[in-house]
C-alpha beads as a LAMMPS data file, in Angstrom:
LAMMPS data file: protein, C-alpha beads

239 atoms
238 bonds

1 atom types
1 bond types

-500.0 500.0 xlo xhi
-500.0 500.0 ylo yhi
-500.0 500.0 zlo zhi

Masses

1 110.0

Atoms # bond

1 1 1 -21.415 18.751 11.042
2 1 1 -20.849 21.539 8.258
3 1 1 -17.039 21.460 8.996
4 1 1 -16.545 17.620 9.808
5 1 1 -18.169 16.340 7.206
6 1 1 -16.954 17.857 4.031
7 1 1 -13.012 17.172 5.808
8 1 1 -14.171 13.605 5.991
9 1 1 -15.277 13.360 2.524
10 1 1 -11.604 14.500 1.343
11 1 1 -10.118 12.325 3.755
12 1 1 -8.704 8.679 3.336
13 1 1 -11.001 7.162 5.716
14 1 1 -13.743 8.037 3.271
15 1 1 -11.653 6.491 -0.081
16 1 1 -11.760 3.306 2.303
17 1 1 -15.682 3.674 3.437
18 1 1 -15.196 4.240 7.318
19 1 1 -17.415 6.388 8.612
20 1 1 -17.978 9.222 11.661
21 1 1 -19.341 5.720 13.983
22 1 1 -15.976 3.671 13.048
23 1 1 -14.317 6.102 15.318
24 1 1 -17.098 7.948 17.359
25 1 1 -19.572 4.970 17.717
26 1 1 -23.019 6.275 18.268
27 1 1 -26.232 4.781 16.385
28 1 1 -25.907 5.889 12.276
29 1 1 -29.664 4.737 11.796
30 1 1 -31.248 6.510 14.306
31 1 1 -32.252 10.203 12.275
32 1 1 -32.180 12.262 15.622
33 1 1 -28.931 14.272 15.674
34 1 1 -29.217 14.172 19.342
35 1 1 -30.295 10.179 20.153
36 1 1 -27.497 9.276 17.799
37 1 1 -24.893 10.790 19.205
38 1 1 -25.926 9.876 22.772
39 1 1 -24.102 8.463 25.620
40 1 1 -26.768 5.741 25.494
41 1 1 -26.318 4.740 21.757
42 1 1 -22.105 4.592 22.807
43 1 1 -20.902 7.850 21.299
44 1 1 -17.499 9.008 21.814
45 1 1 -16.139 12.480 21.622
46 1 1 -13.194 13.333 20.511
47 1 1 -10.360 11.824 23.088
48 1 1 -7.639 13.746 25.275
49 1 1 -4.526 14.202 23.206
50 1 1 -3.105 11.335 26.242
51 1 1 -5.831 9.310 24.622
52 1 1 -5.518 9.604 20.949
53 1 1 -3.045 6.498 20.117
54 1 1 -5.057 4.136 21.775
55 1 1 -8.226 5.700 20.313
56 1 1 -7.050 5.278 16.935
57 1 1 -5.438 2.043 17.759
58 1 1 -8.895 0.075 17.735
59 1 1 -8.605 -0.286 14.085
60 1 1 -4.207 0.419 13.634
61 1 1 -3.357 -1.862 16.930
62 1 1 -0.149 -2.435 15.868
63 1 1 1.116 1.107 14.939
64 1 1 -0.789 2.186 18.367
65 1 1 1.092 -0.174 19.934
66 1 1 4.202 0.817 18.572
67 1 1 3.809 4.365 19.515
68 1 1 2.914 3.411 23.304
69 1 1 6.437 1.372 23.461
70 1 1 8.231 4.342 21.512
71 1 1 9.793 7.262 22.478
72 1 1 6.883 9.748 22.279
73 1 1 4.713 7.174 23.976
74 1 1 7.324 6.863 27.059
75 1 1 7.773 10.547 27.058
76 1 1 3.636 10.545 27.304
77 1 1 3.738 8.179 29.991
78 1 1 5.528 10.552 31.758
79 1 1 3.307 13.494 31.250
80 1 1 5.644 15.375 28.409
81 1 1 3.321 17.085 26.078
82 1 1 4.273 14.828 22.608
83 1 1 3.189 14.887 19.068
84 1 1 0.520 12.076 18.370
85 1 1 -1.295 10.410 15.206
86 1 1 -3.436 13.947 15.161
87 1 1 0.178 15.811 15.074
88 1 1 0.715 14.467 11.166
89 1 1 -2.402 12.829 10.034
90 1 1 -5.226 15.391 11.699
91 1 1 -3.159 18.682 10.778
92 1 1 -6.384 19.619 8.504
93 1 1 -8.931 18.566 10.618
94 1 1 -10.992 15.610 9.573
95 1 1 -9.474 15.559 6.195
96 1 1 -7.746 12.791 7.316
97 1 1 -4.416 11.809 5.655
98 1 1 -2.961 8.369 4.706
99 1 1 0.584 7.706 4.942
100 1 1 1.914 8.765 2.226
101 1 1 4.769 11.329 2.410
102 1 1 4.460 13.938 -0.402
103 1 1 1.305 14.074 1.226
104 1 1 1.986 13.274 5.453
105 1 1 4.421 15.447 5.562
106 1 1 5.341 18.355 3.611
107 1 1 8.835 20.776 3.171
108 1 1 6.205 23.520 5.344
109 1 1 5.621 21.005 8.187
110 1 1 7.897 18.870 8.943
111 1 1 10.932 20.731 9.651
112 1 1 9.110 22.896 12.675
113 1 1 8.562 19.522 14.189
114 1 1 11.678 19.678 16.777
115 1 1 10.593 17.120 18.575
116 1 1 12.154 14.500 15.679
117 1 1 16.170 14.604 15.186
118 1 1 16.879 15.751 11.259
119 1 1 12.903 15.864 10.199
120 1 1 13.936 17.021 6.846
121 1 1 16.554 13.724 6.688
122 1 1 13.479 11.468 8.009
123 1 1 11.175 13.101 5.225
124 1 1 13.876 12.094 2.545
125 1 1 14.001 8.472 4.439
126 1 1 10.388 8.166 4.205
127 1 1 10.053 9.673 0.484
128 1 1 12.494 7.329 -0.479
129 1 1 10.816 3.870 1.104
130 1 1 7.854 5.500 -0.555
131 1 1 9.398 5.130 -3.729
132 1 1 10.904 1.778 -3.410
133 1 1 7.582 0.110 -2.625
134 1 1 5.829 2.176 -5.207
135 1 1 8.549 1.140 -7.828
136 1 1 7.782 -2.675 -6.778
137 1 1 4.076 -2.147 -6.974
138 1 1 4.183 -0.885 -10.339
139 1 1 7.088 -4.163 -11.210
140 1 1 4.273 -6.487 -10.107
141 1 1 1.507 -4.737 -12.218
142 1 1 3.411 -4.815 -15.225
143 1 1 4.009 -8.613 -14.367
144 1 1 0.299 -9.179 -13.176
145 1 1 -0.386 -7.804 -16.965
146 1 1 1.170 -10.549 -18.846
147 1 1 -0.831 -13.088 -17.283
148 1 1 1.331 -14.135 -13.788
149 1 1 -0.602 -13.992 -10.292
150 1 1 1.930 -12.237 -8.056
151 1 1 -0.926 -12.007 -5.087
152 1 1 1.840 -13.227 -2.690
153 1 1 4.094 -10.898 -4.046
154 1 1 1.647 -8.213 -2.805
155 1 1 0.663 -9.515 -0.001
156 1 1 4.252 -9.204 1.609
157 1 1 4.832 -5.922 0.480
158 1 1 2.160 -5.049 2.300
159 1 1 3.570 -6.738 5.707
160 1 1 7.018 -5.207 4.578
161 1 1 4.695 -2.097 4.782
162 1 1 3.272 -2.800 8.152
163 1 1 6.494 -3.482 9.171
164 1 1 8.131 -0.307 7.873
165 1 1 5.161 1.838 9.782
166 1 1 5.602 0.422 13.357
167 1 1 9.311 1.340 12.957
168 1 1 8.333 4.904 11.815
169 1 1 5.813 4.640 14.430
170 1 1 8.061 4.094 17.381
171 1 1 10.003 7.462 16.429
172 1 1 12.889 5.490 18.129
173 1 1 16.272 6.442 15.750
174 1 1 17.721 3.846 15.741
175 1 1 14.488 1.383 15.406
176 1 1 14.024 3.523 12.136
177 1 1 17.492 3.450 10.901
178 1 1 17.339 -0.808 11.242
179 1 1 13.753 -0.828 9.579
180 1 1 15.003 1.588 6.672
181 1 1 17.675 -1.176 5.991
182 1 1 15.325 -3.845 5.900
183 1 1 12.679 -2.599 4.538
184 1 1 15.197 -1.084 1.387
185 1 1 16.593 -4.580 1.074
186 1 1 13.100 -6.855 1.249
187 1 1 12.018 -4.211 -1.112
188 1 1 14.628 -5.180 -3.447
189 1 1 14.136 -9.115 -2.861
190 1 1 10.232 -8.092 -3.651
191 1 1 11.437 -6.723 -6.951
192 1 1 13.890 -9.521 -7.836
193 1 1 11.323 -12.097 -7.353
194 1 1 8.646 -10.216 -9.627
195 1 1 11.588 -9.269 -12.123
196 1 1 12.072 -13.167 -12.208
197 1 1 8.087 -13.747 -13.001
198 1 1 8.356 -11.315 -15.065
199 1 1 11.395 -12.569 -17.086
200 1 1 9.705 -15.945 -17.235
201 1 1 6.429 -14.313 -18.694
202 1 1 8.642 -12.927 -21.733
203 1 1 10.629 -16.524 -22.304
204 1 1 7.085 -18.181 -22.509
205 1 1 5.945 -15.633 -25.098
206 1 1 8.856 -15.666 -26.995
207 1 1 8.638 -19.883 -26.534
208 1 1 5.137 -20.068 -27.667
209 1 1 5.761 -17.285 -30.751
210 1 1 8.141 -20.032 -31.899
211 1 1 5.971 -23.130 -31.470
212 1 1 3.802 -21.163 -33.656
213 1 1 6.101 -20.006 -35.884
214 1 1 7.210 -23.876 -36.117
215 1 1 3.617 -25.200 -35.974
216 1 1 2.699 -22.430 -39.355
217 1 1 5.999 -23.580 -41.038
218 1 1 4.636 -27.780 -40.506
219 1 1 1.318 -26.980 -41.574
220 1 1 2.660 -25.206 -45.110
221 1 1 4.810 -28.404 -45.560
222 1 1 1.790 -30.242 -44.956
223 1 1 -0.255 -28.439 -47.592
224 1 1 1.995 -28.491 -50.484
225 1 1 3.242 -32.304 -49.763
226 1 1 -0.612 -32.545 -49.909
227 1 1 -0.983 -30.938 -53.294
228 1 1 2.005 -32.711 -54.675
229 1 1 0.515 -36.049 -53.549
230 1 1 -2.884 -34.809 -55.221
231 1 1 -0.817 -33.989 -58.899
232 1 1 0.936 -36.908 -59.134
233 1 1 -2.408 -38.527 -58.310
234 1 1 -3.670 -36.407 -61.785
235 1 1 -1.319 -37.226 -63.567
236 1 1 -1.478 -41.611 -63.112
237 1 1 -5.098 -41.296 -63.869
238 1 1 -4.144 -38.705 -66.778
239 1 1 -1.676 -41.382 -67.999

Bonds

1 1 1 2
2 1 2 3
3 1 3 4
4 1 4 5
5 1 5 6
6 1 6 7
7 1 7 8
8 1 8 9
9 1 9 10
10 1 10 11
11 1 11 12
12 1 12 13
13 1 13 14
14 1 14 15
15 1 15 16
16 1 16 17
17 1 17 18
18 1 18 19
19 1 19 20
20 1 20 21
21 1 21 22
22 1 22 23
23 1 23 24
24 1 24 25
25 1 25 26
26 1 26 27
27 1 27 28
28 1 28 29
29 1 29 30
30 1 30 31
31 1 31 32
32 1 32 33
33 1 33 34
34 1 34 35
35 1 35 36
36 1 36 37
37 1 37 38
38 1 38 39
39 1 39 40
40 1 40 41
41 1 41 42
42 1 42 43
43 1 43 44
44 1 44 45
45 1 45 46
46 1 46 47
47 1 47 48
48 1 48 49
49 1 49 50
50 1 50 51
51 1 51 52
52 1 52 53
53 1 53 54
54 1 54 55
55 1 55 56
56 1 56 57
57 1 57 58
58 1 58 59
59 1 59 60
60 1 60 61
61 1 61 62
62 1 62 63
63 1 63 64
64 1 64 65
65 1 65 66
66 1 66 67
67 1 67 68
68 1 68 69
69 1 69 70
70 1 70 71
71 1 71 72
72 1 72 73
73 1 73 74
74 1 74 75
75 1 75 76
76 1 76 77
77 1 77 78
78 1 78 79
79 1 79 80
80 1 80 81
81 1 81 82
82 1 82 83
83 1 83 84
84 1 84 85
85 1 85 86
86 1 86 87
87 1 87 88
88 1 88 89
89 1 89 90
90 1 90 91
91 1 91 92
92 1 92 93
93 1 93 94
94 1 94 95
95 1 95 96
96 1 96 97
97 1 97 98
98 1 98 99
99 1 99 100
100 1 100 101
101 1 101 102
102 1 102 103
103 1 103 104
104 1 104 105
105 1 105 106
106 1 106 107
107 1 107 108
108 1 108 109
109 1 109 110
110 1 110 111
111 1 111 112
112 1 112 113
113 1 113 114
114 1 114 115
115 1 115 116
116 1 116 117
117 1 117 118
118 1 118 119
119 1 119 120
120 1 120 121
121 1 121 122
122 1 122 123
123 1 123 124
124 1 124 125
125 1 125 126
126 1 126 127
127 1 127 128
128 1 128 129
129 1 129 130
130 1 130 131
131 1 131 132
132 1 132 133
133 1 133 134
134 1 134 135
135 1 135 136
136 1 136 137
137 1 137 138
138 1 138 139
139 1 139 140
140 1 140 141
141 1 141 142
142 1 142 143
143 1 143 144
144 1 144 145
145 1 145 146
146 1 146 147
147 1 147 148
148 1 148 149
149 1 149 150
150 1 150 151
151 1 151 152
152 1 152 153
153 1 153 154
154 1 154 155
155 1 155 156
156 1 156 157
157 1 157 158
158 1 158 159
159 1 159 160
160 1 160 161
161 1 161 162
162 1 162 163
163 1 163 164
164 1 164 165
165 1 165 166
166 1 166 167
167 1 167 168
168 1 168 169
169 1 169 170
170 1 170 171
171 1 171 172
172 1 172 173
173 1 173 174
174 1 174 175
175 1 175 176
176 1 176 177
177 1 177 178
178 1 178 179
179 1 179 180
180 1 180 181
181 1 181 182
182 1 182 183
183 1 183 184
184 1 184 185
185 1 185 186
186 1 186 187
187 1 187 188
188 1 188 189
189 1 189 190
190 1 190 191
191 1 191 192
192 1 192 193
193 1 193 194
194 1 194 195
195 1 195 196
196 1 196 197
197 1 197 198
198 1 198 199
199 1 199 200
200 1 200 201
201 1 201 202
202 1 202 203
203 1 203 204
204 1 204 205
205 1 205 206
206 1 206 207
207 1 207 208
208 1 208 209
209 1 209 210
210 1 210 211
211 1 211 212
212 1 212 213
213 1 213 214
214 1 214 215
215 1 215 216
216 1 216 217
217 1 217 218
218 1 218 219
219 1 219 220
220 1 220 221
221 1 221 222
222 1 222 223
223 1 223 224
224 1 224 225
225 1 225 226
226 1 226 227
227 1 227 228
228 1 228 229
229 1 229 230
230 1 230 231
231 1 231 232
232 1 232 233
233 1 233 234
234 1 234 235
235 1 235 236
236 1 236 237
237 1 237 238
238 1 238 239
């Protein structure tokens, strides 16, 4: 476990807290090495490269499925050696990667890949989705900072996302050229709608400065109508 391990702790399934049984089963509480990793306590080794999407889709079943239906997963089906979720994501072992493409896939890497059509032009597509969601992300926090819940907001990015990645997934070009387009224009309906919460944050600020701008001005008219009524009160009982 010298090697494993320390890839694991760099990886994203770590950031997330799934650990070496989430994908390999076995028994984490027994202490023997060897018991643990048994056939008995349901221990899986590392699948056939055949083997890998549905291995990995136990916990990304959608994305697994997507891949199966795709054109690497049809080319599998019929025995063509293909890249698979190890290809991009297990490139430095178990340092496992998340999808993110600065990351995913780099200038070095994806270009040699000549099993996709124009990988630098997908790594630009991708990069620029990327950048679109991230841009609404930070829209929303800025929004979620002046007091408005945008949880809904959030959660459909985050199916826009899913959506996006079973596209991607499929490695179909067309599939991906439709899902760029409506991903890129959801994204911008995303945006719109927190740009509107947003706008409707600063109209209630600037609303409620001038109540209490309004609210300071009555109270000073209150005060010195006060005082005058308290003079000319002195000066009857003066007289």
């Amino acid at each position: 476990m010298r090697l494993p391990v320390p890839e694991w702790r760099q990886s994203v399934h770590a950031e997330v807290e799934v650990s070496c049984d989430a994908c390999h089963g076995g028994d984490p509480r027994e202490e023997d090495a060897d018991l643990s990793m048994s056939e008995q306590a349901g221990f899986l080794d590392g699948p056939a490269w055949t083997e890998l999407a549905d291995y990995c889709g136990v916990c990304h079943e959608a994305i697994a499925q997507s891949f199966d239906a795709g054109r690497f997963g049809r080319a599998m089906s019929r025995g063509q050696r293909v890249p698979t979720c190890a290809t991009c994501h297990m490139a430095n072992g178990h340092r496992i990667l998340a999808a993110v493409p600065a990351d995913l896939l780099t200038d070095e890497r994806c270009p040699h890949c000549t099993a996709v059509e124009d990988p630098a032009g997908a790594l630009e597509t991708l990069a620029r989705v990327r950048e679109a969601e991230l841009g609404v992300l930070a829209l929303v926090a800025a929004v979620e900072r002046k007091g408005i819940d945008l949880t809904d907001v959030r959660r459909e990015s985050e199916r826009v996302r899913d959506r996006w990645a079973d596209a991607v997934h499929s490695f179909d070009r067309m599939r991906v050229i439709e899902g760029r387009s409506e991903t890129m224009a959801r994204l911008r309906d995303l945006a719109a709608v927190a740009d509107g919460f947003g706008r409707e944050a600063d109209d209630r600020r600037r609303f409620g400065l001038i109540a209490l701008a309004a609210l300071a001005v009555l109270l000073v008219a209150l005060l010195r109508y006060r005082m005058l009524l308290a003079n000319e009160s002195g000066v009857e009982s003066a007289g």
